[in-house]
C-alpha positions as CSV (number, residue, x, y, z in Angstrom):
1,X,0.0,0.0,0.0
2,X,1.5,3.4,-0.7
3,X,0.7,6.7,1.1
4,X,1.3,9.8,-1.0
5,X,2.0,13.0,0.9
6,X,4.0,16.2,0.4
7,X,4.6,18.2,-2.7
8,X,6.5,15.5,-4.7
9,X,4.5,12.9,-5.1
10,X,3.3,13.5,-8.8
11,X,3.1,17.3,-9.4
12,X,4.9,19.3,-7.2
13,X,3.3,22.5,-5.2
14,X,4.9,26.2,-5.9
15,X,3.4,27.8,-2.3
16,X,5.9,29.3,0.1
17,X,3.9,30.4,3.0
18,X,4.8,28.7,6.6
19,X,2.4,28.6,9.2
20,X,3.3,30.1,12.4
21,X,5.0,28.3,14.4
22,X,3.3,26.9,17.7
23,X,5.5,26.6,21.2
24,X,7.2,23.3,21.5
25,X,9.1,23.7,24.8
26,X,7.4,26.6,26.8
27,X,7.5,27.2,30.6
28,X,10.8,24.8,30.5
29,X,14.2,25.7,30.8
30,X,16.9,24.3,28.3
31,X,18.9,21.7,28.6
32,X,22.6,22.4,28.6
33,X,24.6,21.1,26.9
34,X,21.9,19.6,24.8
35,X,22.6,19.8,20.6
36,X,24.3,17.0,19.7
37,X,25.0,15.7,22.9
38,X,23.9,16.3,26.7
39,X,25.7,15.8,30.0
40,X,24.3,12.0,30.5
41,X,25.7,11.1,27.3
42,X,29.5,12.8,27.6
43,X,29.4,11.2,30.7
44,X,28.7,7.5,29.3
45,X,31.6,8.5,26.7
46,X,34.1,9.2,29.5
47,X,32.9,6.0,31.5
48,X,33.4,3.8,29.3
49,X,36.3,4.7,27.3
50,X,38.1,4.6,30.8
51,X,36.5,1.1,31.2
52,X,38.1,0.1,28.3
53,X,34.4,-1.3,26.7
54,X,33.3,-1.5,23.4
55,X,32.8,-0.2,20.8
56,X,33.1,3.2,22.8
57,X,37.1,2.3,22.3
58,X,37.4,1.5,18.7
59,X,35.3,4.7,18.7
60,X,37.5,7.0,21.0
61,X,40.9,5.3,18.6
62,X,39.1,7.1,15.9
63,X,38.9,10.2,17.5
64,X,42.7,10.2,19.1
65,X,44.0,9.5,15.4
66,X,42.6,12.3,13.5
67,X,44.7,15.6,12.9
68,X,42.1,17.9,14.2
69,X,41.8,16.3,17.4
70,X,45.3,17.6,18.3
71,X,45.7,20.1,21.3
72,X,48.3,21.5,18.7
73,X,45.3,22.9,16.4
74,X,45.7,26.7,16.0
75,X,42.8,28.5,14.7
76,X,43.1,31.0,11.2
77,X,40.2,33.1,11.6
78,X,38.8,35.1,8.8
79,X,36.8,38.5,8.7
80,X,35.3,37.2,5.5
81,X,34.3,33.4,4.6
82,X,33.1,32.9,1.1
83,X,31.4,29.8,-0.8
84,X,30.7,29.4,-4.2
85,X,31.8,29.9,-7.7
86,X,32.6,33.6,-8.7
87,X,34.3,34.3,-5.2
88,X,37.8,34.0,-4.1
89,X,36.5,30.8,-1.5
90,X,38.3,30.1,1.8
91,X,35.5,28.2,3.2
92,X,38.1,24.7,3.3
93,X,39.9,27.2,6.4
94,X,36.3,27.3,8.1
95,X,35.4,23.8,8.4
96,X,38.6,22.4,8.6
97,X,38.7,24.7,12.3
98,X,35.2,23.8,13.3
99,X,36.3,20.2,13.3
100,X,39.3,20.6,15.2
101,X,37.4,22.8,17.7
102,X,34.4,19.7,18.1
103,X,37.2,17.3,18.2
104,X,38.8,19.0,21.0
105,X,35.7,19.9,23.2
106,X,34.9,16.1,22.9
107,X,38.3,14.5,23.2
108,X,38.1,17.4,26.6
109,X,35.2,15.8,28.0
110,X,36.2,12.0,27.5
111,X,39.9,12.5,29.2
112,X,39.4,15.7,31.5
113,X,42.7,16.9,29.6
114,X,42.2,20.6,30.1
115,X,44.9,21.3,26.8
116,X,42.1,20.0,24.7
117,X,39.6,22.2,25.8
118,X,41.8,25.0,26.2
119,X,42.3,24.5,22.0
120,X,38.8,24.1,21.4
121,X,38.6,27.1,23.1
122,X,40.9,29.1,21.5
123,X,39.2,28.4,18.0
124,X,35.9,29.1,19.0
125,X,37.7,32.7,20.2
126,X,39.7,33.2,17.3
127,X,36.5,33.3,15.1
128,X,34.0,35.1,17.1
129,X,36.2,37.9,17.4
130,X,37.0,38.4,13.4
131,X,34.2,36.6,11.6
132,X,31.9,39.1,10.6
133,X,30.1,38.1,6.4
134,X,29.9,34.7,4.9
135,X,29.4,35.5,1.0
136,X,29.3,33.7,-2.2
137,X,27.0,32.2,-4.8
138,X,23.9,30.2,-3.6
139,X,26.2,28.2,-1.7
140,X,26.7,30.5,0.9
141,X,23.4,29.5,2.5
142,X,25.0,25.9,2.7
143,X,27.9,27.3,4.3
144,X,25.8,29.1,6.6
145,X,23.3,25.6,7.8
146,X,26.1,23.4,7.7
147,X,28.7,25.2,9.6
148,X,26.0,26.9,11.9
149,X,25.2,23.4,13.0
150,X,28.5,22.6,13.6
151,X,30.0,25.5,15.3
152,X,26.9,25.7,17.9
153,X,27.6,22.4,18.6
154,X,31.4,22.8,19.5
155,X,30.7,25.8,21.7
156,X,27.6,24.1,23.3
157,X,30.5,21.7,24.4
158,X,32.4,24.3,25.7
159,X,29.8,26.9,27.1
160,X,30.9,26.4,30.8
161,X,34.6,26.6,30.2
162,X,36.3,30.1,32.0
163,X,37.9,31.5,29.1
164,X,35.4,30.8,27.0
165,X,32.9,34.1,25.4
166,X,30.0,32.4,25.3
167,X,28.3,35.9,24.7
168,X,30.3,36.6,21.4
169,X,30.2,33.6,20.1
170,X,26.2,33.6,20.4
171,X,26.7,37.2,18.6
172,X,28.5,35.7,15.7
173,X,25.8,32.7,15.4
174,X,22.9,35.5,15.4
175,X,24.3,38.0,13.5
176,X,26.5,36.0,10.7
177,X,24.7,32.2,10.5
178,X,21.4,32.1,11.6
179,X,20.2,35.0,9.4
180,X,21.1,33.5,6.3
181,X,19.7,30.4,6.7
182,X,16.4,32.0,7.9
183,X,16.1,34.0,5.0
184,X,16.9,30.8,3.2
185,X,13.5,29.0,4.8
186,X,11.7,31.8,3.7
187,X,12.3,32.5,0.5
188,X,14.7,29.9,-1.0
189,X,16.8,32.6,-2.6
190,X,13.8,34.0,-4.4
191,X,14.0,30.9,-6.8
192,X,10.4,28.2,-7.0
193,X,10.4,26.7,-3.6
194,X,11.5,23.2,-5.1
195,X,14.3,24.3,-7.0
196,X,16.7,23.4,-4.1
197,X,17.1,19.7,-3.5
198,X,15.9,18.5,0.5
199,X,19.6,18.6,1.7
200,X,19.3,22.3,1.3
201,X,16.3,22.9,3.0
202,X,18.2,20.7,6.1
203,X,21.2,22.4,6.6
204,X,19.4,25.8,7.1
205,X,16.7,24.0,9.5
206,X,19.5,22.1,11.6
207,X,21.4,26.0,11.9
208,X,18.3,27.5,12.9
209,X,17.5,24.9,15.9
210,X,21.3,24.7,16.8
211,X,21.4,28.3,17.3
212,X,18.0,28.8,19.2
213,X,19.2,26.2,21.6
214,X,22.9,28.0,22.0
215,X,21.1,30.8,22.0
216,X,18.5,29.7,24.4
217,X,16.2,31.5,21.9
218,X,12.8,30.0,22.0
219,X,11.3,31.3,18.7
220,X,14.2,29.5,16.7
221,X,13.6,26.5,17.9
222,X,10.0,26.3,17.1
223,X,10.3,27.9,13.8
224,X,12.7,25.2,12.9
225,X,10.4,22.5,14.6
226,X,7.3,23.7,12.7
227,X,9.3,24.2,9.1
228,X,10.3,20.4,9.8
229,X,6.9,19.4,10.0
230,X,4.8,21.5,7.7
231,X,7.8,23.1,5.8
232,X,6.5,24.0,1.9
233,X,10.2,23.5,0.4
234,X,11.4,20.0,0.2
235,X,13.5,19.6,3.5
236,X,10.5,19.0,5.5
237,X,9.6,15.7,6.6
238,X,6.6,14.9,4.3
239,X,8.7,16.5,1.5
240,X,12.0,14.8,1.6
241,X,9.9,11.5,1.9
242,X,6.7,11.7,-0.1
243,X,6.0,8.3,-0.3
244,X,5.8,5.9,2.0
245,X,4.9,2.1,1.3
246,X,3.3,1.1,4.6
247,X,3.7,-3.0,3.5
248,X,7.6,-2.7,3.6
249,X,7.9,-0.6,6.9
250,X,9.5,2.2,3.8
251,X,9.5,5.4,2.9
252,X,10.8,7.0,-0.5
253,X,13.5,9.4,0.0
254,X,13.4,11.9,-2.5
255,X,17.0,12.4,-3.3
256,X,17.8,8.9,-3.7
257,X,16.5,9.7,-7.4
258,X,19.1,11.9,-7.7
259,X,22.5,10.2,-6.1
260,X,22.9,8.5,-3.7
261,X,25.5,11.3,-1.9
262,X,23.1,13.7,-1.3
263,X,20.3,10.9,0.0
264,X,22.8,10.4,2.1
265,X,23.6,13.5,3.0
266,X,20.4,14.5,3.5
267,X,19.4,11.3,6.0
268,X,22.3,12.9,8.7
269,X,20.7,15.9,8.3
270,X,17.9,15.2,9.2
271,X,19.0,12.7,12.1
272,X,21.3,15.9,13.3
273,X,18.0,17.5,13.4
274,X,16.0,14.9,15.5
275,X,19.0,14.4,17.2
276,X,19.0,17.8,18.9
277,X,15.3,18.3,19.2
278,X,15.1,15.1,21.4
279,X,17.9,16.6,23.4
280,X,15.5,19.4,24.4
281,X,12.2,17.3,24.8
282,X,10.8,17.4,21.4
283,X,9.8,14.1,19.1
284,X,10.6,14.3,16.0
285,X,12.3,11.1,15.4
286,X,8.8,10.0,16.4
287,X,6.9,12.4,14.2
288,X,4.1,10.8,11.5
289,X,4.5,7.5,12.9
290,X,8.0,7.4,13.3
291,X,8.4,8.7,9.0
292,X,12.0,9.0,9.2
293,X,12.6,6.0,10.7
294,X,10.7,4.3,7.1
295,X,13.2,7.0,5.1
296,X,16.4,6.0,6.8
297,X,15.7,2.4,6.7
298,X,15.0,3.1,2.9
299,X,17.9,4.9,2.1
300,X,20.0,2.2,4.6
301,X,18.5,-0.9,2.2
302,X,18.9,0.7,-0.6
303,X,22.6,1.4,-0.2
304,X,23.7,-1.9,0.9
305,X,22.7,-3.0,-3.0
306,X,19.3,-3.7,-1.8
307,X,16.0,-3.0,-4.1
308,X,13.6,-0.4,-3.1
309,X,10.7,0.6,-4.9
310,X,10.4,3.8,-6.4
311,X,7.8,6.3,-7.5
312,X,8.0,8.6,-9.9
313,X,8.1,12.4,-9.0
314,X,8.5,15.5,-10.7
315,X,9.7,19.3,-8.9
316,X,9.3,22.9,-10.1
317,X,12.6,24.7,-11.1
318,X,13.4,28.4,-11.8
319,X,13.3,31.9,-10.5
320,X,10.2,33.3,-9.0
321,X,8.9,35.5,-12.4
322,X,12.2,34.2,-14.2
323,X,12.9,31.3,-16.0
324,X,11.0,27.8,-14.7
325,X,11.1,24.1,-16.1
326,X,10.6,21.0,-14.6
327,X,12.8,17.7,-13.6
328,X,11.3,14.2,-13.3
329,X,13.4,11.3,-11.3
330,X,11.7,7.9,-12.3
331,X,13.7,5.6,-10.8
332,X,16.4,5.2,-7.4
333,X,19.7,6.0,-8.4
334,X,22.8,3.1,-9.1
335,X,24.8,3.2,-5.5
336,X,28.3,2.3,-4.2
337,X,28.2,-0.5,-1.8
338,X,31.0,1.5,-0.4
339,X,30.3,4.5,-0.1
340,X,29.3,6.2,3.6
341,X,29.5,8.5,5.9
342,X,29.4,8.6,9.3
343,X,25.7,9.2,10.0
344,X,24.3,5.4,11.4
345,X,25.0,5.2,14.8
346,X,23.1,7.9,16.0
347,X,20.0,6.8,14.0
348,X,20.0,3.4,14.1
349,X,20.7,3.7,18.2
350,X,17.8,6.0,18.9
351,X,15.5,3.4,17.1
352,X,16.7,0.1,18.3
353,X,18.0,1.2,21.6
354,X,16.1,4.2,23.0
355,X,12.9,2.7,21.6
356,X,13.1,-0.8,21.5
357,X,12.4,-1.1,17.7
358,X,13.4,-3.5,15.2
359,X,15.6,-1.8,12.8
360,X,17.5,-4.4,10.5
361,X,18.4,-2.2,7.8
362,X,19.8,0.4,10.2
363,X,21.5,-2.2,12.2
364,X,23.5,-3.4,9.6
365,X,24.8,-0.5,7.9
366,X,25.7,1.5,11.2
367,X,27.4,-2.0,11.9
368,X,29.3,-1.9,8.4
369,X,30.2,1.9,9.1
370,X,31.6,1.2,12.7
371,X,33.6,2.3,14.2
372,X,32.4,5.9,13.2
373,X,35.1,8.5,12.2
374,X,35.0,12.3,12.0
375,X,35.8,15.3,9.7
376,X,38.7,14.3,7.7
377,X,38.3,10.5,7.7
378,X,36.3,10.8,4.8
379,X,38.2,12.1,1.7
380,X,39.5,16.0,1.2
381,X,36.7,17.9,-0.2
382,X,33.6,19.4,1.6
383,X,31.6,16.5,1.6
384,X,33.6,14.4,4.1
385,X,32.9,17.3,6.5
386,X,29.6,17.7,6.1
387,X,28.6,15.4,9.6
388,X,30.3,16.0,12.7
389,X,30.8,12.0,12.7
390,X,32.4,9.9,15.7
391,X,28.8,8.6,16.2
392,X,29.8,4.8,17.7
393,X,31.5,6.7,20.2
394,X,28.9,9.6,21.2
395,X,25.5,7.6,20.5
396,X,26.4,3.6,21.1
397,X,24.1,2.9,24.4
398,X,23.0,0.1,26.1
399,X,18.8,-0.6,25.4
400,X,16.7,2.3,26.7
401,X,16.5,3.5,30.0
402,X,14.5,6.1,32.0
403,X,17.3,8.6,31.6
404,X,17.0,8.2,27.5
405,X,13.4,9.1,27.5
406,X,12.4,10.7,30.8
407,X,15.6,12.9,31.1
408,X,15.0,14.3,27.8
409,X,11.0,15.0,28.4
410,X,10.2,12.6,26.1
411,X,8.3,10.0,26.9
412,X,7.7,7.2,24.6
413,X,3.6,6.2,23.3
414,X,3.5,2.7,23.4
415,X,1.0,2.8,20.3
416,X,3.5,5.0,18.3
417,X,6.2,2.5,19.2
418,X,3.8,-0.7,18.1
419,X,3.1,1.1,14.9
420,X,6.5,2.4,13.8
421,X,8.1,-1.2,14.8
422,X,5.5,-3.1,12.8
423,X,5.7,-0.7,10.1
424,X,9.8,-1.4,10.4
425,X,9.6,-5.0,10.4
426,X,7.4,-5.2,7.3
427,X,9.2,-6.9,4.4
428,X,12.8,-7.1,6.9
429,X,14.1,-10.4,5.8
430,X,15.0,-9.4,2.6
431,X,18.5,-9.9,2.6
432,X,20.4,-6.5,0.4
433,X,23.6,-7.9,-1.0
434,X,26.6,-6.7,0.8
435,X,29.5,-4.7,-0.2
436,X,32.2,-6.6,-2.2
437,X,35.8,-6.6,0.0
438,X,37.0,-4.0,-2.0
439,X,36.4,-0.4,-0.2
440,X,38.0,2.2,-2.8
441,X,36.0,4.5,-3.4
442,X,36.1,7.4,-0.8
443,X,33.9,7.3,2.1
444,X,32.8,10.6,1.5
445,X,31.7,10.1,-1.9
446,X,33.1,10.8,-5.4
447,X,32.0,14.6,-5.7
448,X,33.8,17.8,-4.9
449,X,30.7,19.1,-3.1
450,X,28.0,17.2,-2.4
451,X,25.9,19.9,-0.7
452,X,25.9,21.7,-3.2
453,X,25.8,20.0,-6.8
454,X,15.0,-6.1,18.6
455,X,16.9,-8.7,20.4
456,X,18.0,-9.6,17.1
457,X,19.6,-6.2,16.6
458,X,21.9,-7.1,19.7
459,X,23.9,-9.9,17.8
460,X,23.9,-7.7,14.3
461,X,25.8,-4.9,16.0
462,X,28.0,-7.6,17.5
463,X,29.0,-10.2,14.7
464,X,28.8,-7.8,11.9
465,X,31.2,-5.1,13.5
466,X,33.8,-7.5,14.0
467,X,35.9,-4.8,16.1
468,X,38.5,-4.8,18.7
469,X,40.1,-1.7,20.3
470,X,43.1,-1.7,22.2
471,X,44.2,0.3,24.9
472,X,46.2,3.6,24.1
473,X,44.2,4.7,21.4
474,X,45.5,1.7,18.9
475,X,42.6,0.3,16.7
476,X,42.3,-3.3,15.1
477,X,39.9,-4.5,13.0
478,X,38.9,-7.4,12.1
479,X,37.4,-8.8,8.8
480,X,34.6,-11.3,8.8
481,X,33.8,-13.1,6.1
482,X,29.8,-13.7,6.0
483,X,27.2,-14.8,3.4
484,X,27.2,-12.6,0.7
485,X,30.4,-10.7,1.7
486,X,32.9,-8.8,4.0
487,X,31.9,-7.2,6.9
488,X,33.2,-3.3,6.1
């Protein structure tokens, strides 16, 4: 049975009027830190990397390895940070110290090593007191969602630290970031709503909600809540996945008609997204019985080699009273086996371990990916730094507890868990054929940019992972040969 929503299903919709946003989180206070990752869970890092248990380890290894997580890192701060073609672009300088300053603040946290947050520190100084314009072609809107995100989250792990200008840095965010990718959510750079892929739409609503919660800004978080839900571009949930076949426990993600980078791409998003609105109480991961869960476990199937249905869609392209056509995607796109990025862990352990739910796509693709690396593990260009990564050592848990839930404000509906796990074991045993041994093709895809152009889940994340870590920071891993191929 298929269930057709959002404007992509067939024709697509031209209207770019959001309704107003409605208070998610009123009369409570924010939880701090609480983006990417709150006190509980920087705490079950630290425990049990110092216990030595896995995969936390082989997780922690990654982080220890890679160049930005040095306490050597020094910042290069510009006024200007441009993105785009037509512009002298020095965005490479920008990421590249957003990822050293994350890596720092959470490589702080784990060893209690005050150099690392002293760095991480330093970085997040550097910038917020010369960063003033990001400019650039269209792309400067993905420069401003994707390292909005990413910066609120590596001062949100550093807000408390004395040397830190917390009150600077929040100026930067709501002067330089969050404006753009606002103005982005409005009016989509004054081009047909669906002339920007879902990925687009993404970035600007996981900068919005970052920043509100830095910020502790209430209207940004529900604006970016509400353009989530009921969004009119194709970033919002209905949107990005307009079909969903209700027999298969799927849901059609509209960009895997296009490549499957950007579906990719787009699936972290919007995990990032559901990821920090959980942090502060709200349920989207849950929203439209559990929808993303359908997508991910779509876009998971799909790029392990397996077959997913597809139907067709067509968007709107052009300038508002300028040029317009049309583009029609009939069919999912051919994928890499080996392609990934380090978005699994966080998605498939909110589903099968915070809520109990049969996952088996998810579980064996976050498996395959594991142990999770971070900004620079993934090729050169942009598109390996798109995720803040490291996700089997931030989000690996044990099966849901009160703290999960409860601590968050969000309590679990039984029904809305029996529906979404039905709905996610529907059509499960069919096996996608796994990756061939080979592994060549860079993790973070083939493109220079891709932004821009149950109980049985227990032993999956076990046998397939086939990982041992060793103490000081040394990683080993194991191949296991299994039917229908190697273990990645």
């Amino acid at each position: 049975m298929l269930k057709f929503t959002g404007v992509t299903a067939g024709a697509v919709a031209i209207g770019t009027t959001v309704a107003a946003p409605q208070a998610t989180a009123a009369g409570a206070s924010l939880v701090h830190p609480g983006l990417l990752h709150t006190r509980t869970d920087l705490d079950r890092m630290a425990k049990k990397v110092k216990a030595g248990a896995a995969p936390y380890t082989a997780g922690f290894a990654r982080l220890t390895a890679n160049r930005h997580a040095q306490s050597g890192w020094t910042a290069n701060p510009q006024a200007t940070v441009y993105r785009g073609s037509g512009s002298p672009q020095n965005y490479v300088i920008l990421y590249n110290d957003i990822h050293a300053a994350y890596q720092n603040a959470l490589r702080w946290h784990i060893t209690g090593e005050s150099a690392y947050g002293d760095t991480a520190v330093a970085i997040l100084n550097a910038w917020s007191a010369k960063l003033t314009s990001l400019q650039g072609s269209a792309d400067r809107f993905l420069a401003a969602g994707l390292y909005g995100y990413q910066f609120a989250n590596a001062a949100e792990l550093v807000r408390d630290h004395a040397d830190f200008d917390l009150a600077r840095f929040q100026k930067m965010m709501l002067d330089v970031f969050c404006p753009l990718s606002e103005d982005f959510l409005a009016d989509h750079n004054d081009a047909v709503v669906t002339n920007y892929w879902a990925n687009w739409d993404l970035t600007a609503i996981a900068c919005v909600l970052a920043v509100g919660i830095l910020c502790d800004d209430r209207a940004k978080i529900d604006r970016a809540v509400e353009y989530f839900k009921h969004g009119a571009g194709m970033g919002s949930v209905k949107n990005a996945m307009p079909v969903v076949y209700e027999d298969q426990g799927l849901a059609e993600w509209v960009e895997a008609g296009r490549d499957q980078g950007h579906a990719l791409l787009g699936v972290g998003l919007m995990g990032t997204v559901c990821e920090m609105a959980w942090n502060q109480g709200i349920d989207l991961y849950g929203y439209d019985d559990s929808r993303f869960l359908k997508g991910a476990q779509y876009v998971a199937k799909w790029s392990m080699g397996g077959e997913v249905p597809y139907t067709a869609n067509t968007r709107r392209k052009g300038a508002i009273n300028g040029w317009s056509g049309s583009e029609t995607a009939t069919a999912a796109a051919a994928v890499d086996p080996a392609m990934t990025r380090p978005i699994w862990a966080m998605i498939a352990n909110h589903y099968t371990k915070r809520r109990g739910l049969s996952a088996t796509y998810l579980t064996r693709i976050a498996a395959q990916a594991a142990p999770e690396g971070g900004g620079g593990d993934y090729g050169p260009n942009s598109g390996g730094y798109d995720q803040l990564g490291f996700g089997t050592l931030a989000f690996s848990r044990d099966r849901a507890s009160a703290s999960d839930s409860v601590g968050a404000g969000v309590s679990p509906s039984p029904a809305a868990s029996a529906s979404a796990s039905a709905s996610a074991n529907s059509g499960a045993g069919a096996t996608p054929s796994a990756s061939p041994g080979g592994g060549a093709t860079p993790q973070g895809g083939t493109g220079d940019d891709l932004a821009a152009t149950g109980t049985t889940d227990v032993v999956a994340w076990t046998a397939a992972t086939g990982i041992t870590a060793l103490a000081g920071g040394l990683l080993l891993l194991r191949r296991r040969n299994r039917s229908g191929g190697a273990a990645q």
